[in-house]
N, C-alpha and C positions, 0 to 999 in steps of 0.2 A: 932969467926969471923962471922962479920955480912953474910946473904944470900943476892946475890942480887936481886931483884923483878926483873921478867921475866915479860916485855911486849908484851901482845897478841897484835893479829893484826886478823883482819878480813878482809876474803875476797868481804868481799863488803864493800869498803870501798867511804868516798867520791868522788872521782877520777871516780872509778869505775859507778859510779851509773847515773855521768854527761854524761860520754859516751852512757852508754846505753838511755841515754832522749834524746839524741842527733841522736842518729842512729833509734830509734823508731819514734819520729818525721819527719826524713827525710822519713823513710817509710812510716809513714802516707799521708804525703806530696804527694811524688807519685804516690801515691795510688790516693789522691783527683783531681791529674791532667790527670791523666789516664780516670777516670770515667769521668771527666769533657770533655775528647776529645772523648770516644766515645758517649757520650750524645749527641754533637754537633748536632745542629738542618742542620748546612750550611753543617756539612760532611754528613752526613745520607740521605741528598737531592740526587735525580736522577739528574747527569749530564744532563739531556735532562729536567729537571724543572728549572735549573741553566739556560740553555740558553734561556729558552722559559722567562724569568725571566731578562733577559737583554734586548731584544728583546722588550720585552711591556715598557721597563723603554725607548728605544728608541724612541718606539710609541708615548709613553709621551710627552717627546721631542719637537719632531715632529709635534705632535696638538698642543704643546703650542706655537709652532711656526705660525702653519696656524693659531692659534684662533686670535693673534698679526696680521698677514698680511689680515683677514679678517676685523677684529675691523679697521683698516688703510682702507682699498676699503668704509666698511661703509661710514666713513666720507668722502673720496672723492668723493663720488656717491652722498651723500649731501651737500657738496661745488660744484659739479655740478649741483643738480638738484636748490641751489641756483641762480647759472649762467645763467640755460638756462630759468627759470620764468624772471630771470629782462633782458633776451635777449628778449623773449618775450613780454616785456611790452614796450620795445625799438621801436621794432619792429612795433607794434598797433601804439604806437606814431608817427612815422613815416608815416603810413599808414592813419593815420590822417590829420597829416599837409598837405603830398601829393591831400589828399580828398579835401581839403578847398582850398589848391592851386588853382586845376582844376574848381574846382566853382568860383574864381573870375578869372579865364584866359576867355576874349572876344572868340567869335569866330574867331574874323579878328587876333586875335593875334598871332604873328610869332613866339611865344612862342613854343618847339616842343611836342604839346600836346601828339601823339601817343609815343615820348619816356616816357613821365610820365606816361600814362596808362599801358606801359610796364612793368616798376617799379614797380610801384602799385601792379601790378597781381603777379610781383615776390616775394615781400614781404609778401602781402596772402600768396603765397606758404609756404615761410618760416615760418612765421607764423602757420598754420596747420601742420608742417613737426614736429616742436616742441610740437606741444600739441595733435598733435594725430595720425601719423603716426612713428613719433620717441618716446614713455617715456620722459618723461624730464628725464637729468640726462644720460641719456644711449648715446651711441656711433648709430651712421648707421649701422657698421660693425665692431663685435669683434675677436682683433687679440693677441694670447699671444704665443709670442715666445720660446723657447727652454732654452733660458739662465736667469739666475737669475734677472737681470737687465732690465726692463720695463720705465725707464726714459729716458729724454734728455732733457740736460737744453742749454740754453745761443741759443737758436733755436724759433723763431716765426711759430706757426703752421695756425696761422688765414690769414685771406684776402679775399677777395670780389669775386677773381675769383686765385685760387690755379693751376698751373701750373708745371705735374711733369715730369720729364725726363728720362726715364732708357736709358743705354747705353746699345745696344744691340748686339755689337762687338765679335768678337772670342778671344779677350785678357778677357773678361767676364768669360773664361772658369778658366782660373788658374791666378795661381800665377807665376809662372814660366814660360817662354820663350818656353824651352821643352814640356811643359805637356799642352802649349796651342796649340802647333803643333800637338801636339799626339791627345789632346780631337776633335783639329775643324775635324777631317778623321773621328770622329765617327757615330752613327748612332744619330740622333734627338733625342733618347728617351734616350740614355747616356748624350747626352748634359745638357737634363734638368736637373740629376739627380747629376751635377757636384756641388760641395760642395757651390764655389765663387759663380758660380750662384744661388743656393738657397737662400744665404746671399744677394743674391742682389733683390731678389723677394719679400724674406719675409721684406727687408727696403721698398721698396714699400708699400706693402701693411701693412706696420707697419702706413707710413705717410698716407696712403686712411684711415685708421681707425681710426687717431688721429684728422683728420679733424674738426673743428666748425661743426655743424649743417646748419649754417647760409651761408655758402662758396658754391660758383659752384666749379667746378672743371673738370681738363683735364689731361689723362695724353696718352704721345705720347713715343715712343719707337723709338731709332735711331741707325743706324750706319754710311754707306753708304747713307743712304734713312734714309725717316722719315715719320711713318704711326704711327694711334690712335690704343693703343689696345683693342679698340672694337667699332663697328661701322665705319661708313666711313669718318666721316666729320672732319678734325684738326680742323678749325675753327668753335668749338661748344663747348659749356660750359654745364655740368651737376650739379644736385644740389645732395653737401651731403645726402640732406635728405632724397631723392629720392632711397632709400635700390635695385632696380632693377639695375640706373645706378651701383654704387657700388660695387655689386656685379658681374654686368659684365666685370667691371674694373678690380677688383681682379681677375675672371677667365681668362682675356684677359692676364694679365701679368704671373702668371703662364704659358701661351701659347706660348710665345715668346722663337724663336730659337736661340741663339747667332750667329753669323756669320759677315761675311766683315770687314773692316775697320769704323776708328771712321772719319766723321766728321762735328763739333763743327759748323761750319759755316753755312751749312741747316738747322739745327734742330734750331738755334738763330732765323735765318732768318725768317723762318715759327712764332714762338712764336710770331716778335714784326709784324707779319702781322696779328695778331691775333684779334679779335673784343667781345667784348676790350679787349684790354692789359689785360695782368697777372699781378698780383700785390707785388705777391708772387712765386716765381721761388726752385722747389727742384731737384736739379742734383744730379744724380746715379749713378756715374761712376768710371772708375781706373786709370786716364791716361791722358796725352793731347794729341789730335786729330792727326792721320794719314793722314788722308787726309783733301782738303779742299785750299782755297789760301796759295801760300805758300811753301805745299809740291810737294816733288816730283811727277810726272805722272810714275816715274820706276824706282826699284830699293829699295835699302834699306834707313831707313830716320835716321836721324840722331837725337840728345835730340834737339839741338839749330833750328832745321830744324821745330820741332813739338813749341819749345816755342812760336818761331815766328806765325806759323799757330794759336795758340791758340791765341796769340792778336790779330791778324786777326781779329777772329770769333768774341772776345768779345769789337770791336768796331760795330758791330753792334748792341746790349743790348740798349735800353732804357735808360737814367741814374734813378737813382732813384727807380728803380725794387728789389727785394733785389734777391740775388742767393745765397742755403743754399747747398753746395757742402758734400757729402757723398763718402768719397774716399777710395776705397778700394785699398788691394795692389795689386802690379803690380810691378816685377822684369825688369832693365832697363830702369828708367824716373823718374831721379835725378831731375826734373826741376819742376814737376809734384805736389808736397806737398807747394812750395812758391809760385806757380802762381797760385794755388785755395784758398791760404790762402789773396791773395793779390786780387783778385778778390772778396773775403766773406768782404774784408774792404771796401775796392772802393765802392761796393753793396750796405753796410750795412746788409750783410746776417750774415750767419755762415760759417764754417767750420768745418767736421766733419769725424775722422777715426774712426770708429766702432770699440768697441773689436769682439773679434772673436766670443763670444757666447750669441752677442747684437742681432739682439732683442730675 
């Protein structure tokens, strides 16, 4: 009888051998992820080089932002300093023709020669104010506000003679009905430091430093009354370029207390008695007029009581004048947004509600 062949078998057998390449590779494997995480350059870093490491990438940022908003002023400053050379050369020209006017005017002639030699002198002025008391290019007086936004369009800032208006009333104080009863009991130096009235100082003196070179300029402070903030005279016109006025126009409106009632109808009044005329009208205000024809002499006023007063006021205007109205708010004077929007038409001015962190 046949034997039959016994088949070995080994313990390492195919099977076997796959496994074990399988489990050895996977440990290799871990191994190389392992070393690889504590090699890490970003783990092995000091948390305090990580932040200081964000921090500069901010920096970055940051300059390439200012290095963008500076490259932008460059060229405005030379789109200016283009402006104010052929303002300048206008200017000569004029001062010219006026020259040769005066030389063929007779003596006997009814011509009014001392208003021409007024002129004259004032265009000199201008003249020198541009070429060597102001930079070409450069502002009288520079003003930069708090908030991101330094523009304002669909608004003419130029004219012959700039006339501005701040309302200097106790609704100046707030916003609120409340909190302007509560601010007007406080002391002067709370007053000034009340948020609306900063907002209304610094539009001021946003418009004093956006001025031409070329512009006189006035500005008068009103409520009840109506006086210049600085100096004595309403009826007197200062020149942009003249950096003393300027700046005591700025210090002047900084100075001013809020207090009394508004009204519209003196402070018109004054303007078109004014010599000469303004040409250019900027109003600073929150509201339509308290007092004035119209209103009541006692008592509480009513919105339709204040509309009425405020067409009162603004048939006295000039036609033709433009009036660029700056309204801030004011709680209680529904009437208030369409009768300065309808008076910036009628005008030909503007119409203008400030955001809150303008200028």
């Amino acid at each position: 009888m046949a034997r039959k062949k016994i088949r070995s078998t080994s313990t390492f057998s195919l099977s076997f051998l796959d496994i074990m390449s399988c489990g050895l590779g996977a440990a290799v494997l871990i191994f190389l992820l392992l070393k690889h995480v504590v090699d890490s350059p970003v783990l092995n870093q000091d948390p305090q080089d990580l932040s200081e490491i964000s921090l500069l990438e901010e920096e970055i940022l940051v300059g390439e932002k200012d290095l963008v908003r500076i490259r932008n002023t460059i060229s405005d400053i030379s789109d200016e300093t283009v402006t104010a050379q052929g303002l300048a050369r206008k200017i000569e020209d004029d001062i010219e023709e006026l020259k040769s006017l005066l030389e063929e005017i007779e003596p006997d002639s009814p011509t009014d020669i001392p208003g021409l030699k007024s002129k004259l002198a004032r265009l000199q002025r201008q003249k020198e104010a541009l070429e060597t008391t102001v930079p070409a290019g450069s502002k009288a007086y520079e003003f930069t506000g708090d908030g991101e936004r330094q523009y304002l369009t669909g608004i003419k800032l130029g004219g012959e003679n700039v006339l501005i208006l701040v309302d200097s009333s106790s609704s100046m104080l707030d916003e609120t009905i409340v909190n302007i009863l509560r601010r007007r009991n406080m002391s002067d130096n709370l007053k000034l430091q009340s948020p609306k009235w900063q907002r209304t100082t610094a539009i001021a003196q946003w418009v004093i430093a956006n001025l031409p070179l070329s512009s006189d300029f006035q500005v008068l402070s009103f409520n009840e009354d109506v006086s210049p903030v600085f100096g004595t005279e309403m009826n007197q016109w200062y020149e942009v370029g003249d950096r003393i006025s300027v700046a005591s126009a700025v210090e002047g409106v900084g100075k001013i207390i809020p207090e009394k009632g508004t009204n519209f109808h003196s402070v018109f009044e004054v303007a078109m008695n004014m010599t000469p005329l303004p040409d250019n009208i900027f109003l600073i205000t929150d509201g339509l007029p308290t007092q004035g024809d119209g209103a009541p002499t006692s008592g509480s006023i009513t919105g339709v009581q204040r509309l009425r007063t405020f067409r009162s006021a603004v048939k006295t205007l000039v036609r033709g004048i433009p009036v660029n109205t700056f309204l801030l708010p004011l709680e209680g004077d529904p009437y208030a947004a369409g009768s300065f929007w309808r008076l910036a038409v009628i005008s030909r001015g503007a119409y203008v509600t400030p955001a809150r962190d303008w200028p």
